[in-house]
VORO-107766 format. One line per 4 residues: their letters; for each residue x, z, y of N, C-alpha, C. Coordinates in pm, whole numbers, plus 50000, padded with zeros to 5 digits. Example, Ala and Ser with C-alpha at 12.3 -4.5 7.8 and 13.67 -1.06 7.14 Angstrom:
2
AS	51319:50780:49431:51230:50780:49550:51320:50780:49670  51285:50708:49775:51367:50714:49894:51290:50787:50003
//
This chain:
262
XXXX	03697:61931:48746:03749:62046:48673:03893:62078:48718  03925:62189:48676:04062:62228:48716:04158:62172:48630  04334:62132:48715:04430:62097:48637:04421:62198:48543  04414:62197:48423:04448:62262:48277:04569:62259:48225
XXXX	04643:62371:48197:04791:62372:48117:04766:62456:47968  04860:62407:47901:04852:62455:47764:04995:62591:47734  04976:62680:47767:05052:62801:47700:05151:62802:47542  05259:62693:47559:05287:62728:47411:05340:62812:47352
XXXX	05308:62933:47392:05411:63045:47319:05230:63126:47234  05088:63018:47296:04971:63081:47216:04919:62925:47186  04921:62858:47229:04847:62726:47129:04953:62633:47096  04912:62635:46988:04974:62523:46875:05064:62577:46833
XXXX	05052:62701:46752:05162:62824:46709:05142:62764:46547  05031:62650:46521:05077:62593:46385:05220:62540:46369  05238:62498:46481:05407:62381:46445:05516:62433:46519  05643:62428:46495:05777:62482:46547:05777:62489:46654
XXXX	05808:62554:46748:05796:62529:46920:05820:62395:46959  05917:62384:46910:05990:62219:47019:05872:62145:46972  05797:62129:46909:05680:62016:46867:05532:62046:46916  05537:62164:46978:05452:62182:47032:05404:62087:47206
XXXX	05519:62084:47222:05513:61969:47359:05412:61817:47355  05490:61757:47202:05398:61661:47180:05292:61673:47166  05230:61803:47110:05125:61811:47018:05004:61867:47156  05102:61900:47254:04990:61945:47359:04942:61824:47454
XXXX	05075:61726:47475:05021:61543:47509:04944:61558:47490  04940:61498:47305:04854:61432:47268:04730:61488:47251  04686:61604:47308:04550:61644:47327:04510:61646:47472  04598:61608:47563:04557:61567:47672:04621:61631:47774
XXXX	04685:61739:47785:04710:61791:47865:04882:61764:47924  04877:61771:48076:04959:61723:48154:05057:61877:48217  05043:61985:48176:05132:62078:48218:05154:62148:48090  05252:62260:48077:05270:62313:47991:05365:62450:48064
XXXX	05346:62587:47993:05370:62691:48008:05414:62770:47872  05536:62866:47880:05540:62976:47785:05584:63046:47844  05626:63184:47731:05642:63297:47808:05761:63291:47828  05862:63253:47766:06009:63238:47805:06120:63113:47767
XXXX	06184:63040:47846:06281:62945:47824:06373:62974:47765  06403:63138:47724:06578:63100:47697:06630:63120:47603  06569:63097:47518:06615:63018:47337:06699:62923:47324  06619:62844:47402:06661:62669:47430:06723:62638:47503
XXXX	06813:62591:47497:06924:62480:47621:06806:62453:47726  06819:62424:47857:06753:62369:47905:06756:62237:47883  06815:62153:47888:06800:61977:47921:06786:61994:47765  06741:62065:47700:06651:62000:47538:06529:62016:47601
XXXX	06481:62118:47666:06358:62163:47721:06290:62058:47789  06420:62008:47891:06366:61912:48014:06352:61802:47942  06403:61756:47841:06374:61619:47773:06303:61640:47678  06219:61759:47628:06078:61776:47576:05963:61726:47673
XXXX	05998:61771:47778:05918:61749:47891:05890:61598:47948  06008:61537:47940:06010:61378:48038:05953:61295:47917  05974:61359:47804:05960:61217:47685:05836:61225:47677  05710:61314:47691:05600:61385:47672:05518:61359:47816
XXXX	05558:61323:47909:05504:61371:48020:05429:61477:48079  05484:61593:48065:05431:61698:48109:05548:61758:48232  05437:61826:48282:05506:61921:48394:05527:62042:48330  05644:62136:48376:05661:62253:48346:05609:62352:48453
XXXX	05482:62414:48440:05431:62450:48572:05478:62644:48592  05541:62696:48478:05564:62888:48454:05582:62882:48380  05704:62999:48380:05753:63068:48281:05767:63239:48348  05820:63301:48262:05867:63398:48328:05985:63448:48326
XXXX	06041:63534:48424:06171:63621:48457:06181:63691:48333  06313:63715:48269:06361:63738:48146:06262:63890:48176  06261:63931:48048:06166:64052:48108:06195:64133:47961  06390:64181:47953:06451:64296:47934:06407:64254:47747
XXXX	06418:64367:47627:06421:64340:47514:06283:64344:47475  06209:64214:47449:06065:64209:47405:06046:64225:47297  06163:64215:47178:06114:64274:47049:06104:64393:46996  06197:64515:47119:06179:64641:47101:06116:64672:47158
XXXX	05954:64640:47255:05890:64681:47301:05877:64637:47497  05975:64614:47538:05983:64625:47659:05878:64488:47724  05821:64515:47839:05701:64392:47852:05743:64348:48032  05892:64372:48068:05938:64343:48203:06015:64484:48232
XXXX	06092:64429:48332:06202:64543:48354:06212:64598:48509  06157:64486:48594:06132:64456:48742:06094:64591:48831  06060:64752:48753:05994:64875:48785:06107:64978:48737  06214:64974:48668:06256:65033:48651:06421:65043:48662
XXXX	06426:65175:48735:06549:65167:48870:06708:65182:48768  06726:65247:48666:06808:65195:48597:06851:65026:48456  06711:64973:48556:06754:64811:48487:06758:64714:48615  06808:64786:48731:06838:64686:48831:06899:64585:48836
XXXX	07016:64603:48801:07119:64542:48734:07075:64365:48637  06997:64442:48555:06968:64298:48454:06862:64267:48538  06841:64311:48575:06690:64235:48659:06752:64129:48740  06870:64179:48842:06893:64078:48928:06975:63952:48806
XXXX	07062:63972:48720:07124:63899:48649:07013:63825:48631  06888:63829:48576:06789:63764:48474:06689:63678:48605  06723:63715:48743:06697:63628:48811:06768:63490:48846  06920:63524:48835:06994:63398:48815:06972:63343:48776
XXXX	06953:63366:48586:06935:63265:48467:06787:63189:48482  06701:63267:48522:06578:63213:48575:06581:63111:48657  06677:63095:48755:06672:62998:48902:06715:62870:48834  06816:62901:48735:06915:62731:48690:06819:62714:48555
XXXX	06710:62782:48497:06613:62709:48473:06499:62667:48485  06452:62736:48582:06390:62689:48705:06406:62499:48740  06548:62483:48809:06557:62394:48832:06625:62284:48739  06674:62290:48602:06677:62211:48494:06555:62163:48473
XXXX	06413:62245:48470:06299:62192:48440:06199:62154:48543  06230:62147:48624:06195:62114:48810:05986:62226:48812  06091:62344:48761:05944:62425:48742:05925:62502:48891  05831:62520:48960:05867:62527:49117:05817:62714:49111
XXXX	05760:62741:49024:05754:62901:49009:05758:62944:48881  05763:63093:48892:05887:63186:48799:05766:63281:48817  05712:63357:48688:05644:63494:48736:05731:63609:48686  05671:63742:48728:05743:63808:48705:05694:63942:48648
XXXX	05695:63999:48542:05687:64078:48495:05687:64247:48519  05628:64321:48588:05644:64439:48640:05690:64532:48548  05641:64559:48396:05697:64644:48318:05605:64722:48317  05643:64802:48143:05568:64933:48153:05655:65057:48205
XXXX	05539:65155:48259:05617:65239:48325:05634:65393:48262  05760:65421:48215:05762:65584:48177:05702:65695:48223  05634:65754:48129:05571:65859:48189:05627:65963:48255  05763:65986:48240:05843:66046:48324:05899:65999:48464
XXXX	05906:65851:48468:05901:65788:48640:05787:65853:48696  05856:65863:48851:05758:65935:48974:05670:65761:48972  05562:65724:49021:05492:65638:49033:05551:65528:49174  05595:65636:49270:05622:65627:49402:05791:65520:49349
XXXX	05857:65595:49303:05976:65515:49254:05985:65390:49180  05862:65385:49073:05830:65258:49011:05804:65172:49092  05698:65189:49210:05641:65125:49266:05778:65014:49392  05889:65165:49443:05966:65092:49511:06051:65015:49467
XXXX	06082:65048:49340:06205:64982:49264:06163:64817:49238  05998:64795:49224:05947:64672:49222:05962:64629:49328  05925:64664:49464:05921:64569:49554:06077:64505:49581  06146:64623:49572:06288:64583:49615:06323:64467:49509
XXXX	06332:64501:49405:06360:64401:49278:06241:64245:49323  06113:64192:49353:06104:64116:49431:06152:64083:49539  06179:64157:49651:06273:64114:49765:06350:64021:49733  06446:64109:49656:06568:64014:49581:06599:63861:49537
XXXX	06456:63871:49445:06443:63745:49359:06354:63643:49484  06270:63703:49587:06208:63634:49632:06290:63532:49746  06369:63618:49788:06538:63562:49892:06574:63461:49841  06604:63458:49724:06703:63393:49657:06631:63245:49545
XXXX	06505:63306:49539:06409:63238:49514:06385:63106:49689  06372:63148:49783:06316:63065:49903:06408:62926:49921  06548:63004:49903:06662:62920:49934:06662:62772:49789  06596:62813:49709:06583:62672:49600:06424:62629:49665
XXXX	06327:62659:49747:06235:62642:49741:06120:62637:49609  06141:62762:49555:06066:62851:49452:05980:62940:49477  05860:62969:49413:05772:63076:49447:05771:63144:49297  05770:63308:49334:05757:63397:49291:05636:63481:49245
XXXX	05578:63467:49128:05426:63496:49073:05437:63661:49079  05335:63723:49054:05331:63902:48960:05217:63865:48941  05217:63905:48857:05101:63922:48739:05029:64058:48713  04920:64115:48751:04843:64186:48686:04767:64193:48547
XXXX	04820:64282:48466:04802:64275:48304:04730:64428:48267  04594:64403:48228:04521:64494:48162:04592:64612:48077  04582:64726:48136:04650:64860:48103:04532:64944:47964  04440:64884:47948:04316:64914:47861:04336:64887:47697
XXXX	04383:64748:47709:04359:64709:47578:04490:64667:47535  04596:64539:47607:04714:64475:47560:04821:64546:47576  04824:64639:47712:04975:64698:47744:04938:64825:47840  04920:64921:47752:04909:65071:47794:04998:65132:47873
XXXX	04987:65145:48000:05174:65233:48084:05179:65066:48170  05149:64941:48168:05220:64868:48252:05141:64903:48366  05244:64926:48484:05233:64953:48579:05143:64881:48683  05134:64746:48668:05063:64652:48781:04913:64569:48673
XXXX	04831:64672:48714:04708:64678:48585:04574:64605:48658  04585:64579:48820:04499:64570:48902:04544:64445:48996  04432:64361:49054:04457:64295:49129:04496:64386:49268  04407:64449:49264:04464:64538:49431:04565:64593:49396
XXXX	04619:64658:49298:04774:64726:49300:04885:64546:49277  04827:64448:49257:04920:64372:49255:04961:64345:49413  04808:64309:49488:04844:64295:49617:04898:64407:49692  04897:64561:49641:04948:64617:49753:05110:64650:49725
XXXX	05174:64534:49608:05327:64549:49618:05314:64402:49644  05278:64285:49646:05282:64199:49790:05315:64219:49849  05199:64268:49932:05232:64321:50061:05324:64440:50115  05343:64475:50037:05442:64571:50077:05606:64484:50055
XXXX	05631:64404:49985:05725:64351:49983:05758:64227:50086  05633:64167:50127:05637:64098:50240:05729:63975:50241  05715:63917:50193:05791:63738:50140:05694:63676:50154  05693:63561:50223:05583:63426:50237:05602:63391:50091
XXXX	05676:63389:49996:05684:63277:49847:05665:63407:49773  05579:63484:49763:05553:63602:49667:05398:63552:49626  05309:63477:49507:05200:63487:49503:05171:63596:49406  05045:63582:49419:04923:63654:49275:04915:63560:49191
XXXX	04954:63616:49080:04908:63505:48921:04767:63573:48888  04654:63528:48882:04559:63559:48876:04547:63559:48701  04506:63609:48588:04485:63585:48469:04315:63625:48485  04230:63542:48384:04060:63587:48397:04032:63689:48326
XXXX	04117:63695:48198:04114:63781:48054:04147:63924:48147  04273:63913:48154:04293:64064:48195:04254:64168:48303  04205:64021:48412:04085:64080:48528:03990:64128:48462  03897:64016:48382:03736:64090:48339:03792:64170:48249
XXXX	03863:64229:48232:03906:64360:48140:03902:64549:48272  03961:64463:48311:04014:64565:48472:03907:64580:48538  03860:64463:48593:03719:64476:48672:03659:64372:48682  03638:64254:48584:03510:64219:48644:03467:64088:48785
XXXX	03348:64068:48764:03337:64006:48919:03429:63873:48941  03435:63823:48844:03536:63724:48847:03511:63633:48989  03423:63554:48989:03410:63503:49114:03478:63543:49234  03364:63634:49274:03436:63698:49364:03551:63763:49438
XXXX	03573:63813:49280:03771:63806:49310:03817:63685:49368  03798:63586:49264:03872:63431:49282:03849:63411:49414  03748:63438:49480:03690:63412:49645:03787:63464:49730  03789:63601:49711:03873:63702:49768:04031:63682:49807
XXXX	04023:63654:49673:04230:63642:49626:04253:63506:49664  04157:63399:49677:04234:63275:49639:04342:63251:49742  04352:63274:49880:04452:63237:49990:04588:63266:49896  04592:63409:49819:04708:63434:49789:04738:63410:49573
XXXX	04639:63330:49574:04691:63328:49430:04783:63189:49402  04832:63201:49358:04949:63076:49307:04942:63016:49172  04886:63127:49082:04888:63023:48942:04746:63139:48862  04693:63055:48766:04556:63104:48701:04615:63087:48539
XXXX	04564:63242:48462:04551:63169:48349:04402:63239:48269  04391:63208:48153:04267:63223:48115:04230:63248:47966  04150:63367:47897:04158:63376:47800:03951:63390:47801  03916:63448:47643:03754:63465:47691:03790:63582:47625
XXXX	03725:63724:47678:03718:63848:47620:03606:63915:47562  03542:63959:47442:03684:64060:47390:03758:63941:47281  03902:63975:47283:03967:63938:47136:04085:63828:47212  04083:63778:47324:04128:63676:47395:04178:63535:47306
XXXX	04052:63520:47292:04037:63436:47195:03991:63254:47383  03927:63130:47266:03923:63070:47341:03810:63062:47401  03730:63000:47548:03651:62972:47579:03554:62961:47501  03440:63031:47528:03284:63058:47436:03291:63156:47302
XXXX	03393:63212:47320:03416:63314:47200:03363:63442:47254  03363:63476:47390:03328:63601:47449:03222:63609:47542  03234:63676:47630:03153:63716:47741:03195:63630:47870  03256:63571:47879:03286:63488:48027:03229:63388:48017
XXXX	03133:63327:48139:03107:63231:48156:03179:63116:48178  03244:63054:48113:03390:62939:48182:03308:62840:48255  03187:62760:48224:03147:62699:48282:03129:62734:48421  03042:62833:48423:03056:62871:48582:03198:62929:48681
XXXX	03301:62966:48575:03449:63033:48673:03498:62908:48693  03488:62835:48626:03581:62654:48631:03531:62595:48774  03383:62603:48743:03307:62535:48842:03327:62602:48978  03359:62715:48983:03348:62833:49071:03522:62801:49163
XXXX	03579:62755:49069:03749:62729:49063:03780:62592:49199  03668:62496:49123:03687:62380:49197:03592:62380:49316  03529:62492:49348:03482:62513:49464:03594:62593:49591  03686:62585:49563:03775:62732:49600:03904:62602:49689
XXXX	03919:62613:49759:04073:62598:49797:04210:62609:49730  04178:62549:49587:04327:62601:49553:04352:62492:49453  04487:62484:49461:04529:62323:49431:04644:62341:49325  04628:62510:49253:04719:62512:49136:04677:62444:48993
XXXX	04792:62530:48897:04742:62532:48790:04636:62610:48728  04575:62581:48576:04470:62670:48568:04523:62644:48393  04569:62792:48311:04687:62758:48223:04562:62827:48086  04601:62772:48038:04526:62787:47865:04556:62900:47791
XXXX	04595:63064:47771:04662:63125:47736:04551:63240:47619  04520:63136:47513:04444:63236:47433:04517:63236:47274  04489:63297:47259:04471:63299:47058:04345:63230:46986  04354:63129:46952:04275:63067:46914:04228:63105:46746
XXXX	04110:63133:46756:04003:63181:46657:04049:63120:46496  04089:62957:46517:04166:62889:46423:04238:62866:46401  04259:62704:46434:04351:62629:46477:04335:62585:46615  04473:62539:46710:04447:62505:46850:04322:62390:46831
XXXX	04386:62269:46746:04289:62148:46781:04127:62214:46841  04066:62327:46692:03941:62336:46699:03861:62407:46814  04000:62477:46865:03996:62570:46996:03940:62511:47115  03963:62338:47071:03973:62296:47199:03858:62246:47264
XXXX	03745:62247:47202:03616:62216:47233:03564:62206:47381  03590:62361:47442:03584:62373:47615:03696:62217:47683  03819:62221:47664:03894:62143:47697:03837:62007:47690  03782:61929:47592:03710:61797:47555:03648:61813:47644
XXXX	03549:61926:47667:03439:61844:47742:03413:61809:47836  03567:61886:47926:03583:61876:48061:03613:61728:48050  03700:61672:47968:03755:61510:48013:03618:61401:47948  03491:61467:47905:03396:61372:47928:03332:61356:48029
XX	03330:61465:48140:03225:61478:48253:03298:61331:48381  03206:61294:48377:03233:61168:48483:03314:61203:48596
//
């Protein structure tokens, strides 16, 4: 089965954050992910981490005011500015938590931006972070996020529009964060994507749809994408990122049964 990470900014939203570290141990899991570090001091973070034994495998690039709406800033040409700042703060916690990639948030895009301008203002704004990113030996995620159901206007809604500001930005340390939820939302074909993309994906996460709830709540087969996973060339993470129907513990049923299989 695939390395498995636990998302705590969505499981184990019963107990205070900082206790969520233990609480993801002690159900087994050896990485851990949220959506953002910078609440917390880092070296409280990093010594959540060492006392616990977990790896810190993602987070993401500050991504502008999330309680007034904003879902990344990385697309839009008058937040250049904080973008590059929020790559700094990213790098020195980055390496407080010896987390070796950073994703990054594209943003939603105004309906008044030309498309053409959104589109360049991203690559350049990766350039940036990706430069400066190489020199710590860091890799740089984007994420494609379902424009349908969670975030209406974000700009990078598609695996092919993720790859074609990749590639257009052109950095060896630029991957694809592959998510399953917001693909089979977009299009589908999961496999085959995973087939497709895997040379360039860097980190996986995973919800079951509709409701992005956990494994066996929806329409995805996990048994077969898991299985499909460890057939594949790829030696990342594979990150836990649902809303669980209950409570995490009961959520965790898929997770158990992977650590019974011989």
């Amino acid at each position: 089965m695939p390395r498995f990470a636990a998302n705590l900014s969505m499981l184990f939203t019963e107990l205070p954050f900082l206790e969520r570290f233990a609480a993801a141990a002690d159900a087994g899991f050896k990485g851990v992910e949220y959506l953002f570090p910078y609440d917390w001091p880092a070296d409280e973070l990093a010594s959540l981490l060492a006392e616990n034994g977990l790896t810190q495998v993602l987070f993401n690039l500050p991504a502008g005011d999330w309680d007034a709406g904003e879902r990344g800033i990385a697309c839009l040409p008058d937040r250049v500015e904080a973008f590059r700042e929020g790559v700094f703060t990213a790098m020195d916690y980055a390496e407080a938590l010896g987390c070796g990639q950073v994703n990054c948030l594209a943003g939603l895009k105004p309906a008044a931006l030309p498309s053409e301008v959104a589109f360049a203002t991203l690559v350049e704004n990766l350039r940036f972070a990706a430069d400066l990113f190489a020199a710590k030996g860091l890799t740089l995620t984007l994420e494609a996020i379902n424009s349908r159901v969670d975030m209406p206007g974000f700009l990078v809604d598609t695996s092919a529009m993720a790859m074609a500001v990749i590639e257009a930005a052109g950095r060896d340390n630029i991957r694809l964060q592959y998510d399953l939820y917001h693909m089979q939302i977009m299009e589908g074909d999961l496999c085959r994507s995973l087939s497709r993309l895997c040379p360039h994906i860097g980190h996986i996460q995973f919800a079951d749809n509709p409701g992005r709830h956990e494994p066996g709540s929806g329409e995805i087969h996990f048994d077969t994408v898991f299985a499909h996973i460890d057939s594949l060339d790829y030696a990342g993470w594979v990150s836990a990122e649902y809303r669980p129907r209950a409570d995490t513990i009961t959520s965790l049923g898929w997770f158990n049964a992977t650590k019974q299989e011989p």
